[in-house]
KEKE-3310 file (N, C-alpha, C; in steps of 0.2 Angstrom, whole numbers, plus 5000, padded with zeros to 4 digits):
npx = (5004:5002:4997:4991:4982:4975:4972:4970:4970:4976:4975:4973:4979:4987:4990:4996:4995:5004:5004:5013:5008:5013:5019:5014:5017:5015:5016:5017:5004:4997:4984:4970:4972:4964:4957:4963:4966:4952:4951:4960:4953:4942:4948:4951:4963:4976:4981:4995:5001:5006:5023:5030:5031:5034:5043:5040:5041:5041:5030:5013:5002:5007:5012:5006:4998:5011:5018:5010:5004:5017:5019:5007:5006:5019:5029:5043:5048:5052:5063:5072:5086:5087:5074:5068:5077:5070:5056:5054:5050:5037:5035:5035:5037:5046:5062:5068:5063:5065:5071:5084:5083:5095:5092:5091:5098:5093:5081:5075:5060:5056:5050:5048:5056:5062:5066:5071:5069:5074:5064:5057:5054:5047:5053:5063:5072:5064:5056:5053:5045:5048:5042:5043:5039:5054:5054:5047:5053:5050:5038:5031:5028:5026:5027:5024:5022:5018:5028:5037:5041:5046:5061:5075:5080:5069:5061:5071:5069:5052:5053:5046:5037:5023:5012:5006:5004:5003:5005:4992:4987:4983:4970:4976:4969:4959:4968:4972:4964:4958:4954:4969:4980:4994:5006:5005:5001:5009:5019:5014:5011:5024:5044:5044:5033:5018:5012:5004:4985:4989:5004:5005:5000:5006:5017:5015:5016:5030:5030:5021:5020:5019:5017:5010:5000:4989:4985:4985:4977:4982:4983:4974:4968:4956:4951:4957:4954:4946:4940:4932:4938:4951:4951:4946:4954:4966:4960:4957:4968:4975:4963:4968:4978:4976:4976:4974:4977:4972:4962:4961:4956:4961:4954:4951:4942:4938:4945:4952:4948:4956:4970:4977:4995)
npy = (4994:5012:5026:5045:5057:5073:5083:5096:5112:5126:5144:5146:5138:5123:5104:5087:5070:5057:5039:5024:5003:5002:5015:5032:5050:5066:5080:5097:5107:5119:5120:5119:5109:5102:5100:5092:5080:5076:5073:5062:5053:5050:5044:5033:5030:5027:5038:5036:5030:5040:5046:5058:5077:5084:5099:5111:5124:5143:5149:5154:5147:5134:5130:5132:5122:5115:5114:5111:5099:5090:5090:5087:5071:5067:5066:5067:5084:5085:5098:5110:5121:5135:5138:5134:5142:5152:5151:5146:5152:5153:5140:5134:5127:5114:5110:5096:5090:5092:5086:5092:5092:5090:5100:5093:5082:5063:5056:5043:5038:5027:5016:5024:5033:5049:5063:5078:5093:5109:5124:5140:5151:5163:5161:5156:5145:5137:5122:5107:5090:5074:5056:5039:5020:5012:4997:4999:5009:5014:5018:5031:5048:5064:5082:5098:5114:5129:5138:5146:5147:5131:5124:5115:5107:5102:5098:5087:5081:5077:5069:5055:5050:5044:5050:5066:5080:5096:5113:5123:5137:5150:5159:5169:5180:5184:5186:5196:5205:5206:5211:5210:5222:5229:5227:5216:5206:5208:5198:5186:5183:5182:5176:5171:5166:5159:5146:5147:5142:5140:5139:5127:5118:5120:5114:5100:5096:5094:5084:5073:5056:5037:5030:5042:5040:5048:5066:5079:5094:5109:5118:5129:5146:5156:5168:5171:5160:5148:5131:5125:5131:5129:5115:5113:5117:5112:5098:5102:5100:5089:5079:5082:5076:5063:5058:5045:5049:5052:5065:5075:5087:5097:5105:5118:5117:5102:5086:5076:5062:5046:5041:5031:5028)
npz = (5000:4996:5000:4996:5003:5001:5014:5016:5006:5000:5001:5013:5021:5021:5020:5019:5018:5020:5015:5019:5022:5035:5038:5043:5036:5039:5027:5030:5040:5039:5044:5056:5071:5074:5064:5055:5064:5067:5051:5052:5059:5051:5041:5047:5051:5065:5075:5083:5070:5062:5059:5057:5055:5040:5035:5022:5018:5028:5027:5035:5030:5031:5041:5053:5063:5066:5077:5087:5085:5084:5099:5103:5097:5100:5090:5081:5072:5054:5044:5035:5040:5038:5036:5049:5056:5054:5057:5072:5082:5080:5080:5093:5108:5104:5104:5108:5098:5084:5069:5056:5042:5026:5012:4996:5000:5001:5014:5024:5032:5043:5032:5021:5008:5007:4995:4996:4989:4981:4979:4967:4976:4988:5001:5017:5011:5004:4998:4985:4984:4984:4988:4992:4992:5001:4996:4984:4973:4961:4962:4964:4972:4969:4975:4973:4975:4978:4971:4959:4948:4937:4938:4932:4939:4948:4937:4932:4946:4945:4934:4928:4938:4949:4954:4955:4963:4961:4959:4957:4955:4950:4939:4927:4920:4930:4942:4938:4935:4949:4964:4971:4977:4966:4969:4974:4968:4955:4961:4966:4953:4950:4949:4960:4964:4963:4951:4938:4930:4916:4917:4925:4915:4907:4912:4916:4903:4901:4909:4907:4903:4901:4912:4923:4936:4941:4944:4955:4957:4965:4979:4976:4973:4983:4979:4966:4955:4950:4955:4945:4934:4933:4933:4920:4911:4912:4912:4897:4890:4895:4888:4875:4870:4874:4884:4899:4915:4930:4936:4948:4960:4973:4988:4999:5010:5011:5012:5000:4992:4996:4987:4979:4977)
capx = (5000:5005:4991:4990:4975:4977:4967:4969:4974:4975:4981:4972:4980:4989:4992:4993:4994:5007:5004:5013:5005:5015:5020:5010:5018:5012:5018:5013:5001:4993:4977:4970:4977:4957:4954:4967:4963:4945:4951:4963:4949:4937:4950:4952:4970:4978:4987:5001:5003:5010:5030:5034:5028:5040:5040:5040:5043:5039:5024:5009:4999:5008:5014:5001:4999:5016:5021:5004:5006:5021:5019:5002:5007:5026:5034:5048:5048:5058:5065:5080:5089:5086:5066:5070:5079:5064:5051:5057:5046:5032:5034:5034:5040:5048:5068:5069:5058:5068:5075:5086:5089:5097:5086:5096:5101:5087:5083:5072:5059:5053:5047:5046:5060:5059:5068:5068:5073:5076:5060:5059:5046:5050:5054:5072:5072:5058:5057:5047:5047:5047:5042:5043:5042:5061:5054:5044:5056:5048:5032:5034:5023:5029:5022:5028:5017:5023:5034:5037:5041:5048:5068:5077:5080:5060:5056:5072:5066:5049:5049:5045:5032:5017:5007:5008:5003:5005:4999:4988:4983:4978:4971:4980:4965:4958:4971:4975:4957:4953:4957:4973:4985:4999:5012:5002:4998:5016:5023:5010:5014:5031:5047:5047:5027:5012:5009:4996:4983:4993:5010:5003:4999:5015:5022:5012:5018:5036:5032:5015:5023:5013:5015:5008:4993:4986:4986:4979:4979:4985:4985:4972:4966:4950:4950:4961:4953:4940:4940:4931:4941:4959:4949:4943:4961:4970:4958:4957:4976:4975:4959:4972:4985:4972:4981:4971:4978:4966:4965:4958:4956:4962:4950:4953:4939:4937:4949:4953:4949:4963:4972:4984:4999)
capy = (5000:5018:5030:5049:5061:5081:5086:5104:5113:5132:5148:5148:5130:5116:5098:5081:5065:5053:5034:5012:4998:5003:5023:5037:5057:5073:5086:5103:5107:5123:5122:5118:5104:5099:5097:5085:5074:5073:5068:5056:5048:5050:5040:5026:5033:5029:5045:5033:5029:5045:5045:5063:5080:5086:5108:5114:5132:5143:5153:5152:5142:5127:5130:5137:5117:5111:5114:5107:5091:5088:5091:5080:5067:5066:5067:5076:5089:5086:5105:5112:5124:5140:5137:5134:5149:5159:5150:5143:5154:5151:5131:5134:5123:5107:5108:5093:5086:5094:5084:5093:5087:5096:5101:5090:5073:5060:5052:5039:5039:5020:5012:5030:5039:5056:5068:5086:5099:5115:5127:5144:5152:5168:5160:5154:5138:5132:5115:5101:5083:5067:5050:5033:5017:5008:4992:5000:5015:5016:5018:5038:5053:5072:5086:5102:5119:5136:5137:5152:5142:5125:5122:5111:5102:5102:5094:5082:5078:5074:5066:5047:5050:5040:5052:5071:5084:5101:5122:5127:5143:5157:5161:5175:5184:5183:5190:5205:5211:5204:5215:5211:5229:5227:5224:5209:5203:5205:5195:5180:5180:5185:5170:5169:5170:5155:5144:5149:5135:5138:5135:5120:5114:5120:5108:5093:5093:5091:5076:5067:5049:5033:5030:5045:5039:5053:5071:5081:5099:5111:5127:5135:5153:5155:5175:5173:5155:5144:5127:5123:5133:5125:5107:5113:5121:5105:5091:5100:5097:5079:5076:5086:5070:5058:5055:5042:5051:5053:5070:5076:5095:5095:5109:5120:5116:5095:5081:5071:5056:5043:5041:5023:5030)
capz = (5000:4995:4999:4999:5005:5004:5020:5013:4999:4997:5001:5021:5025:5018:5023:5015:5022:5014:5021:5018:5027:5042:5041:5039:5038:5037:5024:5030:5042:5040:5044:5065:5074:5076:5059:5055:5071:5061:5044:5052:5062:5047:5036:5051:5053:5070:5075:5082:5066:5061:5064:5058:5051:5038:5034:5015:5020:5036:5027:5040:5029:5032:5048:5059:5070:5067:5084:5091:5083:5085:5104:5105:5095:5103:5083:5076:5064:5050:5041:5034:5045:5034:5037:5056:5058:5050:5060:5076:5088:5081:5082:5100:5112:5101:5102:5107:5091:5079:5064:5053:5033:5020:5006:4992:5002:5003:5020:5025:5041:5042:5025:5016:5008:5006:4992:4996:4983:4982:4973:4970:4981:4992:5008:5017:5007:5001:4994:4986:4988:4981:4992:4988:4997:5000:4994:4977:4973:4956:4964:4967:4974:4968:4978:4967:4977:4980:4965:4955:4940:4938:4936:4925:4944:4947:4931:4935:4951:4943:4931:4930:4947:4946:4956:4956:4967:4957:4960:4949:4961:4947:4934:4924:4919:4936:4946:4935:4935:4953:4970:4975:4974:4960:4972:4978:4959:4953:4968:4965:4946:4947:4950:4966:4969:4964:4946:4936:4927:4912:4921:4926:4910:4903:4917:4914:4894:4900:4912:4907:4904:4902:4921:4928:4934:4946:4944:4960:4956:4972:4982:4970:4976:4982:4974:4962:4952:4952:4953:4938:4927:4934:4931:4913:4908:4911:4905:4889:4889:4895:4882:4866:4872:4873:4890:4906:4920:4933:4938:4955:4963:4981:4992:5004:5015:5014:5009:4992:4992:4996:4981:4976:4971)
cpx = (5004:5000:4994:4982:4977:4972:4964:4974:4972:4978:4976:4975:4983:4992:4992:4997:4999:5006:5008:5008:5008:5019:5016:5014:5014:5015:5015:5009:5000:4986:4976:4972:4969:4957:4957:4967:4958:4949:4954:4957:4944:4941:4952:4959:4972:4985:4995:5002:5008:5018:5032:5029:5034:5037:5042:5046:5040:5032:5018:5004:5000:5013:5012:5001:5005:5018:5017:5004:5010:5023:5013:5004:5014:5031:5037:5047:5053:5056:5072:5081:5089:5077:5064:5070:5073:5057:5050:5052:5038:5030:5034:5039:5042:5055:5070:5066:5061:5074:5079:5089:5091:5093:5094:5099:5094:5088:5076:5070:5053:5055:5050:5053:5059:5067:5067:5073:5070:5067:5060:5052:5052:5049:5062:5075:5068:5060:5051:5049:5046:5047:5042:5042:5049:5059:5051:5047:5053:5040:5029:5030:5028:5024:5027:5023:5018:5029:5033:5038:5047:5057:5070:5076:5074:5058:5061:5070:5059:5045:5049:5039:5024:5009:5010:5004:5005:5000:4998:4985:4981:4975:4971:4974:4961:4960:4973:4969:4953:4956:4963:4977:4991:5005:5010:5004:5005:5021:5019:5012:5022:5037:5048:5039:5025:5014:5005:4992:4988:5000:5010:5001:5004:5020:5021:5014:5023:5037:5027:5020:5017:5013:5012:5000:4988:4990:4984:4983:4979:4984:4980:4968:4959:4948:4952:4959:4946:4940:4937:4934:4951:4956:4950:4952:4964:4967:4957:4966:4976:4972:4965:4976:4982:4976:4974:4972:4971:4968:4958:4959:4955:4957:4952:4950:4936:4945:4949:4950:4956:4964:4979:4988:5002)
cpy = (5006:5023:5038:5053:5069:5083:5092:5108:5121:5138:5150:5141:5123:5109:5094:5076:5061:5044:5025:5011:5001:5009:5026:5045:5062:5077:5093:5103:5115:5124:5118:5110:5099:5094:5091:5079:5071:5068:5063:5050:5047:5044:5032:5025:5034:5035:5042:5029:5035:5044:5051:5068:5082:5095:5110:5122:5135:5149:5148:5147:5135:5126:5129:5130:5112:5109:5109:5100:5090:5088:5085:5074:5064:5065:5072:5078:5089:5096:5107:5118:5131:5142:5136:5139:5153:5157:5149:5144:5151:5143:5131:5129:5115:5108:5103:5087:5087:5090:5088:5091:5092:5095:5097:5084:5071:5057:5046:5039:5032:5018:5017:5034:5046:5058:5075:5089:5105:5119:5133:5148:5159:5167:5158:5152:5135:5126:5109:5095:5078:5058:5045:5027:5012:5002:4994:5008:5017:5019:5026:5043:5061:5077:5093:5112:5124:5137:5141:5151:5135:5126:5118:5105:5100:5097:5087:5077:5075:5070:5057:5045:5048:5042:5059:5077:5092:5108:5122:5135:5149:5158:5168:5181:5186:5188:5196:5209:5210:5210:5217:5220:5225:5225:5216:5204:5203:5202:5189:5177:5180:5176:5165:5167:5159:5150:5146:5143:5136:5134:5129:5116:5113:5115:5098:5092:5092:5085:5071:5060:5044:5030:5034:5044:5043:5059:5074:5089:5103:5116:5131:5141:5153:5165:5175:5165:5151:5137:5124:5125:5130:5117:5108:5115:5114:5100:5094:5097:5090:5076:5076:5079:5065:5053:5052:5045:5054:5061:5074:5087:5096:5104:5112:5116:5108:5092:5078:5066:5052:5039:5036:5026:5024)
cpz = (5000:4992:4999:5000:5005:5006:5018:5011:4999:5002:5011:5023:5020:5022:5020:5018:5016:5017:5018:5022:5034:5045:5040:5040:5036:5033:5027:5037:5045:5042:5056:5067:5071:5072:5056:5058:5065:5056:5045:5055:5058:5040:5041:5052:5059:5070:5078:5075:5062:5063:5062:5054:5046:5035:5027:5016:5026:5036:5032:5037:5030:5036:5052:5064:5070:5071:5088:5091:5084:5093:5106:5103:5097:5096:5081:5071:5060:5044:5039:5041:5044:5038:5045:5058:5058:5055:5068:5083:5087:5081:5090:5103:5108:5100:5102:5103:5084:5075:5057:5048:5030:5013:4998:4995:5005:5010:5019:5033:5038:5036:5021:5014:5005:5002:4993:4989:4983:4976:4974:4970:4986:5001:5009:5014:5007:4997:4994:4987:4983:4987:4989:4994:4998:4994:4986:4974:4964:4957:4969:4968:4975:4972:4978:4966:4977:4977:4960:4947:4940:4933:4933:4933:4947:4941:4931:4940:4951:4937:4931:4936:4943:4949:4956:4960:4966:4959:4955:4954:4955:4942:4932:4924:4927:4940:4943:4934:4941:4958:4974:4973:4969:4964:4973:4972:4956:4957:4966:4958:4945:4949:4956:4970:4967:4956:4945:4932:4921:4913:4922:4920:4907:4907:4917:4906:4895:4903:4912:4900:4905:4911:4924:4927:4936:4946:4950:4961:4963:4972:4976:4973:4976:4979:4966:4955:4956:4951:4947:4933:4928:4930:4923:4909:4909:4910:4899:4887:4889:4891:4876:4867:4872:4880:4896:4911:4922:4935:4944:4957:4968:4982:4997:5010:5015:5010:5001:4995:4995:4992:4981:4974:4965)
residu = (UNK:UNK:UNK:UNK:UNK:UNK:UNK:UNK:UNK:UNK:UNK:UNK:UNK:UNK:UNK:UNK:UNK:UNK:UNK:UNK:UNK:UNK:UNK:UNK:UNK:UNK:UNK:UNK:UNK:UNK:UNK:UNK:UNK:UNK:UNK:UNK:UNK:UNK:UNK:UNK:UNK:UNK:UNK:UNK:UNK:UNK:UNK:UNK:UNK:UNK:UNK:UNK:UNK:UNK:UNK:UNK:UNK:UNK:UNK:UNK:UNK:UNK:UNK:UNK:UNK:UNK:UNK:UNK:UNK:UNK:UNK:UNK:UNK:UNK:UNK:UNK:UNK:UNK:UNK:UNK:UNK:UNK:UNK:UNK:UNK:UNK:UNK:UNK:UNK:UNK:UNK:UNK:UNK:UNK:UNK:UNK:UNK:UNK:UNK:UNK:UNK:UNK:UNK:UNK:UNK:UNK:UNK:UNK:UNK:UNK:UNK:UNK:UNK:UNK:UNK:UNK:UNK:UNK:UNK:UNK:UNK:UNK:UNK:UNK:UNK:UNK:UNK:UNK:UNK:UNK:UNK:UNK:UNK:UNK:UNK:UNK:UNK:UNK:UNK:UNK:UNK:UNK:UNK:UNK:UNK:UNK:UNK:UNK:UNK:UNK:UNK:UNK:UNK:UNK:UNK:UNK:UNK:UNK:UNK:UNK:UNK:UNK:UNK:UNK:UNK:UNK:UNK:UNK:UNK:UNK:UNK:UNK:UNK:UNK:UNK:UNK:UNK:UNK:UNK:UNK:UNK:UNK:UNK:UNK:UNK:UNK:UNK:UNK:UNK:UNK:UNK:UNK:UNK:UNK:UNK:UNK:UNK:UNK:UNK:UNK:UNK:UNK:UNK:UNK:UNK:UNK:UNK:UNK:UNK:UNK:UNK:UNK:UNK:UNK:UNK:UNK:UNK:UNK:UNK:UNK:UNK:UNK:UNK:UNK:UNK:UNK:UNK:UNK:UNK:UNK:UNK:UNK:UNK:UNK:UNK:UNK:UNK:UNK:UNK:UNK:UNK:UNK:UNK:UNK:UNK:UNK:UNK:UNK:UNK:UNK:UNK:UNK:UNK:UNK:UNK:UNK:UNK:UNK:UNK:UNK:UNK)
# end
């Protein structure tokens, strides 16, 4: 077994569940301690099964119960040392929970090995990921969010992945006729800022492969995008290609489904 679930996906909270038969981790945990309890006990998920949360970056959206969880549930936090620095008060009370990896060397926590890579996103070091488990290393989960645009090392790292977890956060038209101030607008689209559905489509034509079998589009703005128009913008690509990939739309406010990688 190699499941994931994205608890929640968007620009007030991120989280997503990666799980084998005998691990389960956290990526992220922006959003309330509460609500994650729920969806673990709505997916039949004992919380000692959890053995870690790992931190992307130290924006609040996928921060805000790092600390909490990792205090209730007695599990380290893995982080680079950059993304530490920048957050550390707000994780509260866990030094003695503190796992630091280097963003660029894999580790392994149980069954699950983890990839971090560098992405470029306006935090200390940000970075995406790649999981897998020891025993099915072909059998691989990209998670590719807060990314300003995708690097020649980004489209390295995933290609071959048999499941994807990709931002789609704007559409273009949208955000340049919607509310934000033009600083906000050239910060969001700019290299350091979000994806837009196109970006995301331009990113799925350099790595859709006969193995990707799961698509699950991310982080999409609830001003700046509309769920239907992210879904509609990337299955007409997937139809032009005559491509199977399933393709999913993670939510701010419920879960995915739990998705085979």
């Amino acid at each position: 077994m190699f499941q994931t679930v994205i608890i929640a996906s968007g620009s007030k909270g991120n989280c997503v569940l990666i799980q084998t038969e005998k691990t389960a981790l956290l990526l992220d945990a922006g959003i309330s301690m509460h609500r994650i309890m729920e969806c673990l006990a709505s997916l039949q998920i004992e919380p000692a099964k959890i053995e870690g949360i790992l931190v992307s970056h130290e924006h609040s959206d996928h921060i805000k119960s790092v600390g909490a969880i990792s205090r209730k549930l007695n599990i380290p936090i893995y982080i680079n040392r950059p993304t530490l620095f920048s957050c550390a008060e707000r994780l509260g009370n866990v030094q003695d929970r503190i796992v630091l990896f280097h963003t660029g060397s894999s580790f392994t926590i149980k069954d699950i090995v983890i990839e971090p890579f560098s992405s470029i996103h306006d935090a200390a070091e940000s970075c995406n990921f790649v999981f897998y488990p020891d025993a099915e290393p072909k059998r691989k989960l990209g998670v590719a969010t807060d990314l300003g645009y995708p690097t020649q090392l980004c489209l390295l790292k995933l290609s071959g992945v048999s499941t994807l977890i990709l931002e789609s956060n704007h559409d273009e038209r949208m955000l340049m006729e919607g509310p934000y101030d033009w600083k906000l607008k050239q910060r969001i689209r700019g290299n350091q800022g979000h994806l837009s559905n196109i970006q995301a489509v331009g990113l799925i034509s350099a790595l859709a492969h006969p193995g990707l079998k799961n698509l699950v589009l991310a982080h999409l703005s609830e001003i700046n995008n509309l769920p239907s128009l992210a879904e509609q913008t990337m299955q007409e690509y997937l139809d032009s290609i005559r491509s199977d990939i399933k393709l999913f739309i993670a939510a701010q406010d419920r879960p995915t489904a739990l998705i085979d990688i």
